[in-house]
N, C-alpha and C positions, 0 to 999 in steps of 0.2 A: 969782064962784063963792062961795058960801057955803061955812060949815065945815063944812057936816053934810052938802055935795056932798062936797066933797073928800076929808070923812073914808071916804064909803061908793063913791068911785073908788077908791080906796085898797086898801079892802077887797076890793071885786069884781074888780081889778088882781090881786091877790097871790093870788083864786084861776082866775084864767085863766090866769096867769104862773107860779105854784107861788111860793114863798116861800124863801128862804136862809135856814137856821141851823144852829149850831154842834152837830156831832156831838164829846160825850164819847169822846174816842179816846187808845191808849197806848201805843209802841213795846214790845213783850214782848222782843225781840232782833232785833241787826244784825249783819252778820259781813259782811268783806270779804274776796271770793275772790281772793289775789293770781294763780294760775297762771291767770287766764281775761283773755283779751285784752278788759279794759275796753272798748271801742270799737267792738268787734262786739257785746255784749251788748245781748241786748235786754227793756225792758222792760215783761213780763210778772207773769199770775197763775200762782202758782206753786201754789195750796191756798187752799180757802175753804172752811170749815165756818162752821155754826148753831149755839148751843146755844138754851136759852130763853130764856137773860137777855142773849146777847152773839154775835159774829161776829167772828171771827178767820180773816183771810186773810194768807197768806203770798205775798209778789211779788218781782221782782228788779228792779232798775235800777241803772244807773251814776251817780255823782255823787262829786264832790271826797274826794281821800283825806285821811285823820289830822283829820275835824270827827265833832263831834259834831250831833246829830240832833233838832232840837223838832219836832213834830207838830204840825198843828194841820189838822180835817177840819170841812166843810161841804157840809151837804147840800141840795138840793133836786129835788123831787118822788123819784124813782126814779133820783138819778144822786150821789154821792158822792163830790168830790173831795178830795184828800188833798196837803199842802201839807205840805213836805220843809223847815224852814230850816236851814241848814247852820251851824252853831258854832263858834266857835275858829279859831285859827290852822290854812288849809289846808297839803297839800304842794303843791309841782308837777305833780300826777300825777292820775288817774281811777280810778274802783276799781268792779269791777263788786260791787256789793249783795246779800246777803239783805235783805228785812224780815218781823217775824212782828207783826201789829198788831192789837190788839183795840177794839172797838167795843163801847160798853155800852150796845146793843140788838143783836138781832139781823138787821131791815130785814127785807124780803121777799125773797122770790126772783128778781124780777126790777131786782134794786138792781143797777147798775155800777159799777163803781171807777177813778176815776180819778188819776192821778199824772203830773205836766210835761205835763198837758192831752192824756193817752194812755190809752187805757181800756185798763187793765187786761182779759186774754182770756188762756186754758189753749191758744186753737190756734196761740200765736206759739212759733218754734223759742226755745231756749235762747239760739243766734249767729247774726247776720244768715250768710247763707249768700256766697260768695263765687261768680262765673261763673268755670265751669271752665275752664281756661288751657294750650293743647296746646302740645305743643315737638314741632317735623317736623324730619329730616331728609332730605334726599331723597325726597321725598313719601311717607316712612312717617311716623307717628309713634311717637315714644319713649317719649314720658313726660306726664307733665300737671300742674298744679295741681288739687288739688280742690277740693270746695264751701267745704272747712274752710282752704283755704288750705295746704294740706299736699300736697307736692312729692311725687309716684312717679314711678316710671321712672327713665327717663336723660335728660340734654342734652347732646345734642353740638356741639363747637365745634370747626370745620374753619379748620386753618391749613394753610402756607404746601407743607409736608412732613409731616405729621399729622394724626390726630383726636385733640382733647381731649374725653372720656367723663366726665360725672359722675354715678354714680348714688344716689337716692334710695329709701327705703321709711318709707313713711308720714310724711314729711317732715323723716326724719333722712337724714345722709350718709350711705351705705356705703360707698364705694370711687372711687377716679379711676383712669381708664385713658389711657393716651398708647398711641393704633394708629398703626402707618404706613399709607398709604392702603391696603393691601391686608389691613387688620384685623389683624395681627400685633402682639400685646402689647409696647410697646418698654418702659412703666415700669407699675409699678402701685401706689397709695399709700392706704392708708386712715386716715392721721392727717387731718381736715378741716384743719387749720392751715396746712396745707402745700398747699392747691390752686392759691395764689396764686403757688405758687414755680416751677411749671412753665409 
């Protein structure tokens, strides 16, 4: 094969195949959410605006807590991925992310964003959702786990001469209750510290 095949395979390759190159991009701010359970976050587009000169979308994802953050984005044809490296000394731990990052263009409208090989989409929830999780006693039910992993109702735990009653609301303790089996209050305690004592 001659040079000037190979040079115009080359050519007519890069445009049937679209071509990689580096998008000018810049972390504006990152803030790590401690009260959100890293692990269930998912991530998503959080906010994407245009101006004329630039695009700035805002997304969420987990990654290594106490690092700092290099950017580095590439694009080809209509899809934009976005490459996270992570700096410094980590912790032991996960930390679910803000990012707010701008682009100095603004791309079209039908540009994707991608991030950990996840495109970036406004219809993913905030936390993967959990299957709800029933507690029966005596073929009624009590209580449940929810989507969010948060405990309502009651569980009950049938011993020997009693029921042990724990009840929940929105997946804090309220109250424990010790019945004798004919439902009669024998104890009643709402310090949580103390269920393990009965």
């Amino acid at each position: 094969m001659n040079k000037l095949s190979f040079i115009l395979l080359i050519f007519f390759s890069n445009l049937i195949f679209g071509q990689e190159f580096k998008v000018k991009s810049k972390i504006l701010s990152v803030k790590c959410d401690e009260n959100i359970d890293a692990h269930r976050f998912n991530t998503r587009l959080v906010k994407d605006s245009i101006t004329e000169n630039a695009r700035i979308i805002h997304f969420s994802t987990k990654a290594t807590c106490c690092v700092e953050f290099k950017l580095e984005s590439n694009k080809i044809d209509n899809i934009v991925k976005i490459d996270l490296k992570e700096i410094g000394t980590p912790c032991d731990c996960i930390c679910a992310y803000d990012f707010v990052v701008q682009f100095e263009e603004p791309f079209n409208l039908a540009t994707k964003f991608y991030v950990k090989n996840k495109e970036l989409n406004k219809d993913i929830s905030k936390l993967k959702m959990y299957e709800k999780r029933y507690f029966v006693f005596e073929n009624d039910t009590t209580g449940y786990d929810d989507e969010n992993g948060l405990r309502q109702g009651f569980i009950v735990y049938k011993r020997k001469n009693d029921l042990k009653k724990i009840y929940y609301t929105k997946g804090k303790f309220i109250k424990l209750e010790i019945t004798d089996l004919k439902g009669n209050i024998l104890i009643k305690e709402t310090d949580e510290n103390k269920i393990f004592d009965y």
